[in-house]
C-alpha positions in Angstrom: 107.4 72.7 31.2 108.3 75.4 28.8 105.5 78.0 30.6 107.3 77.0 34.2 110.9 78.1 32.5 109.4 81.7 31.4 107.5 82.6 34.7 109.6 81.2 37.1 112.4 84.1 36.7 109.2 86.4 37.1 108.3 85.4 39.7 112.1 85.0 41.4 112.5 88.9 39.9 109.2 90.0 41.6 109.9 89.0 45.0 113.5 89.9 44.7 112.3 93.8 44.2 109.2 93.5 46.3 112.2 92.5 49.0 114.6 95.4 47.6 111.5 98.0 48.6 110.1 96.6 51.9 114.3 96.7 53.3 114.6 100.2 52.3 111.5 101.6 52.5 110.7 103.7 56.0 109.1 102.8 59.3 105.7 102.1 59.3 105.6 104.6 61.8 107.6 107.1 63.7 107.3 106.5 67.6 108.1 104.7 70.1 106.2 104.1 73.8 107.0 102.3 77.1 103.7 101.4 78.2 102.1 100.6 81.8 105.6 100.7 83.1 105.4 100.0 87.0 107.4 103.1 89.0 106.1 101.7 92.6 104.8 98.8 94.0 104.4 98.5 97.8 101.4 97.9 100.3 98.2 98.4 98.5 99.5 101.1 96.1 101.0 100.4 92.2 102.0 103.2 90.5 102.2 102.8 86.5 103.3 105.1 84.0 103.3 105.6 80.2 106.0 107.7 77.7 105.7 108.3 74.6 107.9 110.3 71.7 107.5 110.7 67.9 108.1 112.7 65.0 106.5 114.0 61.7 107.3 112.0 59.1 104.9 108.9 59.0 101.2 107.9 59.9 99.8 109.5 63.1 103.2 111.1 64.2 103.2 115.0 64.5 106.6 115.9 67.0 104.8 115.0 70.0 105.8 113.6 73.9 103.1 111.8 75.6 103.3 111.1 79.7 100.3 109.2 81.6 100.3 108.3 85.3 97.6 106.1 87.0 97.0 104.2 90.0 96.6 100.3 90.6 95.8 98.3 94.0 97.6 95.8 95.4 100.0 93.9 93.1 99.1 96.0 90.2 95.7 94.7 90.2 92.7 96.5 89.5 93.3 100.1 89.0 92.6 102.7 91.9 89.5 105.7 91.5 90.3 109.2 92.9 93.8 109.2 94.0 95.2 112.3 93.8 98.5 112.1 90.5 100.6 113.9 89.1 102.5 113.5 85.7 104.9 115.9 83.8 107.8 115.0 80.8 111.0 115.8 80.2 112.0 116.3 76.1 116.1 115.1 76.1 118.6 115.2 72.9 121.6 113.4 72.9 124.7 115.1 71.9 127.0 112.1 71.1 128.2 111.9 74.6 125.1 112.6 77.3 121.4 113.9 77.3 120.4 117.2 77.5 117.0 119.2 78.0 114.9 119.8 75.2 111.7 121.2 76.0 110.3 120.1 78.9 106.2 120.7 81.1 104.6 121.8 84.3 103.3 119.3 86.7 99.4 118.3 85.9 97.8 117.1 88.8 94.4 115.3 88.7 92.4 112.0 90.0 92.8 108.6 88.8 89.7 106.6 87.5 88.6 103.2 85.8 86.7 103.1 82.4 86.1 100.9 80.0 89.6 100.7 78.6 91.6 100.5 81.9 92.7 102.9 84.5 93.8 106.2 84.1 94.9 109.7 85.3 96.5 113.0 84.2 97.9 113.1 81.1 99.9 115.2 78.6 100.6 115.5 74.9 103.3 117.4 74.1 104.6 119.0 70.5 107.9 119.3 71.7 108.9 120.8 68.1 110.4 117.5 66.5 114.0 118.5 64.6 113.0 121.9 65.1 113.5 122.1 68.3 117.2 120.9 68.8 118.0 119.5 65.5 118.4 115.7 63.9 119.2 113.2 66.2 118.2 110.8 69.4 115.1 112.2 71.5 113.9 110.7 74.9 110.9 111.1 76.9 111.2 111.5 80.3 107.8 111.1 82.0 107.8 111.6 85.8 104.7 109.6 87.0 103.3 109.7 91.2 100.0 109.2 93.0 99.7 110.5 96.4 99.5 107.8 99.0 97.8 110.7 101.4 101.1 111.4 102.7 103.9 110.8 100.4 103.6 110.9 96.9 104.9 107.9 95.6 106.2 107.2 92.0 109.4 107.2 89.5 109.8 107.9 85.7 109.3 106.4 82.6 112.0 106.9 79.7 110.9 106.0 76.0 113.4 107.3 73.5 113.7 106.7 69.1 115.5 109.1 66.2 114.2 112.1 64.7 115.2 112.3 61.1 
C-alpha cells in the first residue's frame, strides 16, 4: 500500500505533462489535401481532381501546391486511359476580408492512364514560396481539373486551403 501512495502521483504527474506537450506541441504535419474530389459526372465521363497546399515547417512539407486531374467511366468507376486533361492551380492568400492571387501555373495538358495505384493524369507540384511569397496567413489551392470529352472539355476545380506560419 505504501509503494502505491509514492508512484501513484508519478504516474498522475507523468501523464499530466506528457498531455501538457502533445496539446502544445505542432502539427504532425503541415498540409492539407482534398483528394479524388469529383468536378463532373455525366454520361460515361467522371472527372476527379486532387489539391494540395503545404508549408515548410514539419515532415515532408517544403512550400508547395499540388493539382492532379484524371478521368473515370461511368459513375466514377474504373478510371479512363488516354483522354486528353488538363490541370493548372491557382496559389490564394486571404487578406482578412477576400482571397487574392498568389502565384499561380500554366495549363499542363496530357493523357490519363490506369496503374497500379489508380488512375491518373497531368499533374503539378508547385513551390509557391510559402510565407515568402505573400506573408503569414491563410493559403488556398485552387486546382482547375478537365478531360476532354472530344468536344467539350469537361471539368471544375478543387479548393484545399490550411495556415502558413
Amino acid at each position: 500500500m505504501f509503494g502505491i501512495r509514492r508512484v501513484l502521483p508519478l504516474v498522475v504527474a507523468t501523464v499530466a505533462a506528457v498531455g501538457a506537450v502533445l496539446a502544445g506541441g505542432s502539427p504532425a504535419s503541415a498540409w492539407t489535401w482534398t483528394n479524388g474530389a469529383t468536378v463532373y459526372n455525366s454520361g460515361n465521363l467522371c472527372v476527379q481532381g486532387d489539391a494540395g497546399i503545404d508549408h515548410t515547417g514539419a515532415t515532408f512539407s517544403g512550400n508547395l501546391a499540388y493539382a492532379n486531374v484524371y478521368a473515370r467511366g461511368a459513375g466514377c468507376g474504373a478510371g479512363l486511359v488516354n483522354s486528353y486533361a488538363a490541370v493548372r492551380l491557382d496559389v490564394f492568400k486571404w487578406n482578412g476580408s477576400s482571397w487574392y492571387l498568389c502565384r499561380n501555373t500554366d495549363w499542363l495538358y496530357g493523357y490519363t492512364g490506369v496503374n497500379q495505384w489508380g488512375p491518373y493524369g497531368p499533374s503539378q507540384v508547385y513551390n509557391y514560396g510559402g510565407k515568402a511569397s505573400c506573408g503569414v496567413g491563410w493559403y488556398a489551392t485552387q486546382v482547375y481539373a478537365y478531360v476532354s470529352d472530344g468536344s467539350v472539355w469537361r471539368g471544375g476545380t478543387v479548393w484545399a486551403q490550411e495556415y502558413v506560419a
